[in-house]
C-alpha positions, 0 to 999 in steps of 0.5 A, a space after each residue: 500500500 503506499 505511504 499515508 498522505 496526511 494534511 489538515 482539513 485536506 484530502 485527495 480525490 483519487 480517482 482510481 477505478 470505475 465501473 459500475 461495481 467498484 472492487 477497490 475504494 479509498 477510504 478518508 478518516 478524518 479524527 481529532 475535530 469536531 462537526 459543525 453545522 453552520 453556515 454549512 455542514 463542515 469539519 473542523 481540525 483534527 488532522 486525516 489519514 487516507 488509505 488507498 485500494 481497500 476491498 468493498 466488500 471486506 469493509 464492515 464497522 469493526 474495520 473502521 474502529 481497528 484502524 482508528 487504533 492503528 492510524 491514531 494510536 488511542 483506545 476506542 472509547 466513545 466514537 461516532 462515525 459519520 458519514 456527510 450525505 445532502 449537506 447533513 452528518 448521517 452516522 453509521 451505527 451498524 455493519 449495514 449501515 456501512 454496507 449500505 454505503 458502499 452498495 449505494 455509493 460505490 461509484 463515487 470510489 471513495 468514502 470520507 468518514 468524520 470521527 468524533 469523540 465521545 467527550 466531545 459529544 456534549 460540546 458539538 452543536 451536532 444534534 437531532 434538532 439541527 442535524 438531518 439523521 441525527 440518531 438514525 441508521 443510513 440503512 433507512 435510506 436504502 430500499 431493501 429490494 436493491 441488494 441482498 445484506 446477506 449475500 454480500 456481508 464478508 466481515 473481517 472480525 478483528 482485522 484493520 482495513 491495512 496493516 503495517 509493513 516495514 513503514 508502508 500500509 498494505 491490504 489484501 485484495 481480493 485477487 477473485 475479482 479482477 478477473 471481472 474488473 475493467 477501467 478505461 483509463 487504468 488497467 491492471 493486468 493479471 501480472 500486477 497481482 503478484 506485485 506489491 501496492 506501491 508499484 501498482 500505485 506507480 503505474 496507474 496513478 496519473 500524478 497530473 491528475 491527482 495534483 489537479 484534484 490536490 488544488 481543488 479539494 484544497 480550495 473547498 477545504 480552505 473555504 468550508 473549514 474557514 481555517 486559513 492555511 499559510 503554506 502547504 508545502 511545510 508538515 506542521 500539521 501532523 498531530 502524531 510525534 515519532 513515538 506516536 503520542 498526539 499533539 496539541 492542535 496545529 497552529 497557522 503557519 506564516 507563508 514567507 511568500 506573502 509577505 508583502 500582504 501579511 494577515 496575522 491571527 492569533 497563534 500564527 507561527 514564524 520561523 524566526 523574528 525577522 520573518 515577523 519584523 519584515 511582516 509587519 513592516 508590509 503591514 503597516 504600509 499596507 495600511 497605511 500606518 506608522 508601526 513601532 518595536 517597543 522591545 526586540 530581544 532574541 526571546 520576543 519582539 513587541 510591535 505597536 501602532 506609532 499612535 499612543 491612542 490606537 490600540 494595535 500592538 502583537 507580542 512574538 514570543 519564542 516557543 520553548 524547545 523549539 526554533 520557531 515563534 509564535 504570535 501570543 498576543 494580538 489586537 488587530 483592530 486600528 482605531 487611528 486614521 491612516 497616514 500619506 507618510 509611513 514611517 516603516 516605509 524603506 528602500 530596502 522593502 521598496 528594493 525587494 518588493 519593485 525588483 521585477 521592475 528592474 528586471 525588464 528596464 534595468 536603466 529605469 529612470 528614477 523619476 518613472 519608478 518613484 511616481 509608480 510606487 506612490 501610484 501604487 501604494 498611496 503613501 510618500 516616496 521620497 527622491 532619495 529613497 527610489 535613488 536607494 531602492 533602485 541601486 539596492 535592486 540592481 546590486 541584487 540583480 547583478 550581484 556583488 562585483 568584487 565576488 564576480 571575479 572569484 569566479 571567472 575560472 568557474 565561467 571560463 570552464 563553463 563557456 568551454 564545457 557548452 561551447 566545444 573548441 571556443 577560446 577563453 583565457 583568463 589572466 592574472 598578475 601578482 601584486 605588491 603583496 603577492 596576490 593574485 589579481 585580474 589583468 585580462 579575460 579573452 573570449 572566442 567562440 567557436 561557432 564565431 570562428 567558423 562562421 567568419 572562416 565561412 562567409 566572412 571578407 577578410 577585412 577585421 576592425 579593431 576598436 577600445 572602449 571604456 568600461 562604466 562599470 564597478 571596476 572600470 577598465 577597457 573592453 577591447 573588440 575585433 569585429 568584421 562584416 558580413 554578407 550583408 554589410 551588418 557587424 560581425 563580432 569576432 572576439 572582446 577582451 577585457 583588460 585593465 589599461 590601454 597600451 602596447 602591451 594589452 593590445 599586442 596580447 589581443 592580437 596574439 590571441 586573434 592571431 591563433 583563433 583565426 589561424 592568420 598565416 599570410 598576415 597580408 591578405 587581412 586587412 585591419 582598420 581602427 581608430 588609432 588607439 594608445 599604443 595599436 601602432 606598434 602592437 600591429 608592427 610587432 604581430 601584423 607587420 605585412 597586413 595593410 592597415 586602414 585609419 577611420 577617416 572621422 578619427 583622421 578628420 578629428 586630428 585634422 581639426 586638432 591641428 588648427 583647420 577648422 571648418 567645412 572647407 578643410 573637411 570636404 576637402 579631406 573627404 574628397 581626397 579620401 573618397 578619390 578611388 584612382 590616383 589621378 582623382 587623389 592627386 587633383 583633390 590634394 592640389 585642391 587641398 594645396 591651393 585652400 592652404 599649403 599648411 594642411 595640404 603638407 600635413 595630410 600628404 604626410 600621412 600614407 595615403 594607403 591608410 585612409 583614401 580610396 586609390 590606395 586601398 587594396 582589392 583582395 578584401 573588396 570592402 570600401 570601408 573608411 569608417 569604422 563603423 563596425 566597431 561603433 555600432 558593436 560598441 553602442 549596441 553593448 552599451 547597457 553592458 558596460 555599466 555592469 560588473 565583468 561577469 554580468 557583463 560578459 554573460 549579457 554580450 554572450 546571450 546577445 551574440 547568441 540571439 543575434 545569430 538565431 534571428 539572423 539564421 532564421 530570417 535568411 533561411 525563411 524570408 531572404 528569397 532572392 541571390 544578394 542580400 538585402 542591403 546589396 540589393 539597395 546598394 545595387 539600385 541606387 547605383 542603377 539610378 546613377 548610370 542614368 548619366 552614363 551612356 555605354 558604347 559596346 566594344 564587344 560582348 565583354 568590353 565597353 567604354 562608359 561616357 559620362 555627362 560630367 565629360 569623364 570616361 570608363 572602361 569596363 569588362 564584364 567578363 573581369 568584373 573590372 572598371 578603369 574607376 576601380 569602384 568595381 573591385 574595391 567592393 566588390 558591387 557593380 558601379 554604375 559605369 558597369 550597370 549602364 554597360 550590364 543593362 545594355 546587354 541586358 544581363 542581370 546585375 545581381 549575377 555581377 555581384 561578388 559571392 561575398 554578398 550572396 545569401 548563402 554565404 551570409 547563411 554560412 556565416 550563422 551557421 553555427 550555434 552559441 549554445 546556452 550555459 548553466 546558471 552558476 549554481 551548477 558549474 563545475 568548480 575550478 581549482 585556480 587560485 580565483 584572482 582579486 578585483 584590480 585596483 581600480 575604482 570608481 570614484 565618489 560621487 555621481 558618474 559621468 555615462 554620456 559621451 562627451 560632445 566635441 565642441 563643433 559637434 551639435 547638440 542632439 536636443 534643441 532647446 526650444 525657446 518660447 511656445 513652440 517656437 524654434 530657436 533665433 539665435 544660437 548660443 556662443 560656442 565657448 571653448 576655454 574659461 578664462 578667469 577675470 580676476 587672475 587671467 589663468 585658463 580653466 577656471 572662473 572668477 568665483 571658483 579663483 582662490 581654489 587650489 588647481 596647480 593644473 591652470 594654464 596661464 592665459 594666452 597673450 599673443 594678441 594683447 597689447 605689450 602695455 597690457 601685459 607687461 608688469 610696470 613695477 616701482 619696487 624699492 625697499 619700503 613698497 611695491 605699485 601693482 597694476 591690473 592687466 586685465 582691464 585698459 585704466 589710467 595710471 593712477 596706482 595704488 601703493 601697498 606697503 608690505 608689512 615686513 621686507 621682501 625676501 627671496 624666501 617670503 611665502 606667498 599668502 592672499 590679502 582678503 581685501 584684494 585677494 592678491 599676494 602681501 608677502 612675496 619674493 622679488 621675483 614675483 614682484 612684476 605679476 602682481 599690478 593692479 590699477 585703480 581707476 580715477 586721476 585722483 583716486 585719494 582726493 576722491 575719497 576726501 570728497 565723497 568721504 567712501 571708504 572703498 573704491 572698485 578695482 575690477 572683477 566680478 562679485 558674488 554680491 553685486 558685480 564688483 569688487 572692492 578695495 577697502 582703503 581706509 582698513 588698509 590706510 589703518 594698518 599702514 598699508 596704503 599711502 598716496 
């Protein structure tokens, strides 16, 4: 027989044979309650036992009594045995009655009896006057004539219905009667006789059904009883101990999964103080009150309302011998009034119950979030509680950074259990202290590798970016192209500096994953990063080397030719595919400015124009784009931890390749890929101006309206523009001559762009890995974050604009007006007061050694200049930042001037009183007005202004008459 099932005020309805005669039934005995009639006939407590394939005719009201001794362990007594018909208790006196039952009911297959104790009798409101059938045999209820008591009486005198049997409940079976029984949905063949209970349970038991059946019975159960059941996944309801003695009544037990909706009742059971603590603050919230611990001890908590006046409060007491608490004291009924501001609300309960919000829009702006919460809970969220809440949730999503790097080994491992043949090192140096601390992580995986090997050109940027996350650092890219012209990503690497070093390392590592032999046949392209140069000479001598024209046009501006025409002037040369075109858009270049012309023919034209480039890879690329787009499309990435980070560009890797393999298998119909086919019309459009006059069926020559003229061969998939062969698509010089023939221009096309090759580049798989419970553990030394950290403070995440570089939000000015006038564009602060760049006036008297002196070049020698009348007694200073009079004022020091003098700040002037000689000239002020003295004489002001702005109110001020009393000033 199989194992007891036992649960308070619950039990299965197993459905475990039909027909019309049931042989076997499932007898439920309900014991340790008590019977009760309103609103409705229910049973109330006590616990239940349910004993499965019990022979119906074997079954009589000895059998009932014996197993109440042998389930419940107590002595018979006084006991009613009652069965639940027509929403009344009819109770089963007699042998007939139970056949009675069994005859009548036998196609419901399973019979629920209520046990009640005979001391109980006197307290039960089950009585004759409420109860239908009260004192009354079922056996009334029955026709004699529908069966014969004595042909199917077969009592088992002093027998239980099941007998115990190492552990588990077991009954005989009648074997005589299987011969008869048939079930459509379970069968027993004659096989099974010879096999034990629990294998027959086994293989006829839908588990599915029975958890179906679980729920609902569970669901009327919690509703007839009115008894609330906190967790059904916890036994705390068994009323018998090992040794087989009753227990007092159970007790409701708190389910942690409500905790955000608690309901406290008298007697409830936590499992510990904080479980309790954490329910009542989401009580309190919830309704809207100020809760208070009068007392926290390890023994007991006390929680009251925060009104003196309301009469809430709970007291959780520890239950002795036990590691569980207990509600012993509780008045749940508030007489105060609810509350807009909690004080119990905090941002770790905000953090934990709102952390799903997180999970989908993990760059979720505060503002958004807060205004959610007060929607939804009705109480005050201050700004700096959603700013906590929303770091204390991302810091739980993503985990604790520094604890990331321990285990990388462990991801390493992982990455290459899932992904076969994939490249993943990890790498460590040894501190000042001896400890192993990270430097770098590489990563390649193998269904990359095969897919770039396949379908991809062999043209590769190479791109650093900077990391925003905990740690910092810089993620280092290698990404190609693919048939449609889209990024491929190849490797990423992370690594803690920028330099020869790193990127040599990097290089290395691509090196040996693409298995580059002739080095010359790869082209490469980046942006010029610290130290790239010389990694690509050590590792990449022979490969040509492209520059981004955007970073080269950045230099370029660097070098002082600004504006529009140096940089059309730069694009032209740099578009120019032949090196006649180069050599007329650099004399251009000569007859704009001789300087800027010098300076980009210094640079190797094979490195960012057209006409040098190579047409092995046929990509025409001048930007490196590729590695932009990489870089933007992983930009929430780089603001997590490594390991976060990592996985998150993985996942997106391998959704990439899934939706590309799926969308070329199902939807691209045509030869060419998508973008191709857009390239390939627009040049279409453009051989409008060409007119092709044929030589033969291969070769035409390709007059222009402009007055230029071309050769094409059809048959080469050339052109004398080279257009052709650098990319690989027809120019529209070679479509005029391909319409002409009436040929299909997609047949022209490279197979680089076709939709098999782009079909073979995704390939391959980027399977999924584990989550990090279940990954196997390295033995490596874990290494130590590096050391490098973020600052205090609020980080920058914007990239920081260039100054000719427009804004990407317009201001509007008015009511939907657009802007008139645009603002100054302001390179460099200069400060009025001392004349140092890189800082204003306000901000002067900060201690910044980095200031620059500012630029003199185009002041007058007057002006900047220091005219000094220095003699052994006094110095005369002028200003010469501002065109005044000569009228000087005269500082007398207030000790001799030596060349060891310390410099300090007079508050007044804010200029230096002790000084060295040398430093004498720098310090000159002019005062304004041809008598500055008598002036004062006559308007009696104690103060006059020098220049220089004000906080208060615009100017500044010297005050001569302080200076006169110190013998500071003379005329």
């Amino acid at each position: 027989m199989p194992q007891l099932l036992a649960s308070k005020c619950l039990f299965f309805n197993f459905l475990l044979f039909s027909g019309p005669k049931c042989t076997y039934i499932t007898i439920v005995l309900h014991h340790g309650g008590e019977c009760r009639t309103e609103p409705i006939a229910h049973y109330v407590g006590g616990s239940v036992v349910k004993i499965d394939y019990v022979v119906a005719k074997q079954l009589n009201l000895n059998s009932l009594k014996n197993s109440t001794i042998e389930y419940f362990g107590e002595p018979l007594g006084m006991k009613r045995y009652y069965i639940l018909m027509n929403n009344s208790f009819m109770v089963m006196n007699t042998d007939e009655d139970v056949k009675v039952w069994v005859v009548k009911h036998s196609p419901l297959r399973e019979m629920v009896v209520f046990i009640e104790d005979g001391e109980d009798l006197g307290k039960s409101v089950f009585d004759s006057s409420k109860v239908k059938g009260k004192g009354k045999s079922i056996s009334h209820l029955v026709d004699e004539d529908d069966f014969d008591l004595d042909d199917e009486r077969q009592m088992i005198d002093g027998d239980s219905l099941g007998r115990k049997d190492d552990g588990d409940r077991q009954v005989e079976m009648d074997n005589s009667n299987l011969d008869d029984f048939t079930d459509s949905d379970y069968n027993i063949d004659e096989e099974s006789e010879s096999e034990n209970d629990d294998v027959l349970f086994e293989k006829n038991v839908d588990d599915n059904r029975i958890i179906a059946e679980h729920s609902e019975s569970s669901k009327s159960s919690e509703e007839s009883d009115g008894v609330l059941c906190y967790d059904n996944n916890r036994d705390f309801n068994e009323n018998k101990d090992s040794d087989g003695e009753q227990n007092e009544l159970s007790y409701p037990i708190f389910n942690p999964d409500v905790t955000f909706e608690p309901e406290f009742v008298l007697g409830m059971i936590f499992s510990t103080r904080d479980e309790f603590k954490k329910a009542v603050q989401s009580y309190a919230i919830k309704t809207k009150r100020s809760i208070k611990f009068t007392k926290t001890a390890p023994t007991r908590v006390y929680a009251k309302c925060s009104d003196d006046d309301c009469g809430w409060k709970a007291h959780l007491i520890k239950v002795d011998g036990e590691e569980s608490f207990q509600i012993r004291q509780y008045e749940g009924r508030h007489t105060c009034v609810a509350a807009y501001r909690v004080k119990n609300l905090k941002s770790t309960w905000l953090s934990e119950k709102f952390i799903k919000k997180f999970v989908a829009d993990p760059k979720r702006r505060v503002s958004g979030f807060r205004q959610d919460v007060i929607d939804e809970l009705e109480i005050d969220v201050t700004k700096e509680q959603a700013y906590r809440a929303r770091r204390l949730a991302l810091k739980k999503l993503q985990g604790n950074p520094s604890e990331q790097f321990s285990k990388l080994w462990d991801y390493a491992e992982e990455l290459k259990r899932s992904n076969p043949d994939s490249t993943v090192i990890v790498g460590s140096v040894e501190d000042d202290n001896g400890l192993s601390r990270f430097s770098n992580f590489y990563v390649c995986l193998d269904a990359v590798k095969k897919g770039f090997k396949a379908g991809c050109r062999p043209i590769i940027g190479v791109d650093g970016c900077h990391l925003k996350g905990p740690h910092k650092g810089i993620l280092l890219t290698a990404v190609s192209v693919d048939a449609n012209n889209s990024l491929y990503p190849i490797a990423w690497a992370v690594v803690t500096t920028e330099s020869k070093d790193t990127w040599e390392w990097f290089l290395i590592c691509l090196k040996h994953d693409l298995e580059i032999y002739r080095a010359y046949e790869y082209t490469f392209m980046s942006d010029k990063q610290k130290g790239l140069i010389q990694a690509f000479a050590e590792v990449f001598p022979d490969s040509p080397h492209r520059f981004c024209v955007r970073h080269l046009h950045g230099n370029f501006k660097s070098a002082g030719f600004k504006g529009l025409a140096y940089k059309q002037a730069l694009w032209r040369a740099a578009n120019a595919s032949t090196i006649a075109d180069w050599k007329e858009k650099m004399l251009e270049l000569k007859e704009l400015n001789e300087v800027a012309w010098k300076w980009l023919d210094d640079k190797p034209a094979n490195q960012w124009s057209k006409s040098h480039f190579s047409e092995h890879p046929k990509c025409d690329m001048l930007l490196n784009n590729v590695c932009e787009s990489f870089n933007s499309s992983i930009l929430p990435a780089r603001e997590m931890p490594i390991l976060t980070m990592l996985e998150w560009i993985r996942e997106w890797l391998m959704v990439r390749f899934q939706y590309n393999r799926d969308v070329a298998s199902v939807k691209w119909k045509r030869r060419i890929c998508p973008r191709i086919k857009r390239i390939l019309e627009k040049h279409a459009e453009n051989s409008v101006t060409c007119r092709p006059i044929k030589a033969d069926d291969i070769h035409y020559q390709i007059r222009c309206t402009d007055g230029s003229q071309y050769c094409v061969n059809l048959e080469e998939h050339t052109c004398s523009c080279r257009l052709w062969e650098l990319s690989g698509i027809p120019c529209n010089h070679a479509i005029s001559a391909i319409i002409h023939q009436r040929g299909d221009m997609e047949e022209y096309v490279s197979k680089w762009y076709t939709v098999d090759t782009y079909r073979k580049s995704y390939a391959s798989t980027i399977k999924g890995i584990n989550g990090s419970a279940l990954w196997s553990e390295t033995f490596y030394i874990p290494p130590l974050p590096p050391n490098m950290g973020r600052g205090k403070g609020r980080h920058a995440r914007a990239r920081r604009n260039e100054p000719d570089e427009p804004k990407v939000k317009t201001k509007k000015s008015g009511r939907g007006r657009k802007p008139t006038k645009l603002k100054r564009r302001q390179v460099t602060v200069t400060c009025t007061t001392c004349g140092y760049e890189g800082h204003n006036s306000i901000s002067c008297g900060r201690d910044n050694p980095m200031r620059k002196k500012r630029s003199t070049s185009n002041k007058n020698e007057g002006d900047i200049e220091a005219i000094a009348e220095a003699n052994e007694e006094h110095i005369s200073v002028v200003n010469p930042l501002r065109r005044m009079d000569n009228q000087r004022l005269t500082l007398l020091p207030p000790m001799p001037l030596t060349q060891e003098t310390t410099s300090e700040v007079c508050e007044p002037c804010g200029f230096p009183t002790q000084q060295s000689q040398v430093e004498q000239v720098s310090n000159q002020i002019r005062v304004p007005g041809p008598s500055l003295w008598d002036q004062l004489q006559q308007s009696k002001k104690s103060r006059v202004q020098i220049g220089g702005p004000s906080t208060s109110s615009g100017k500044k001020f010297i005050n001569l008459s302080s200076l006169q009393k110190q013998g500071r000033f003379k005329k």
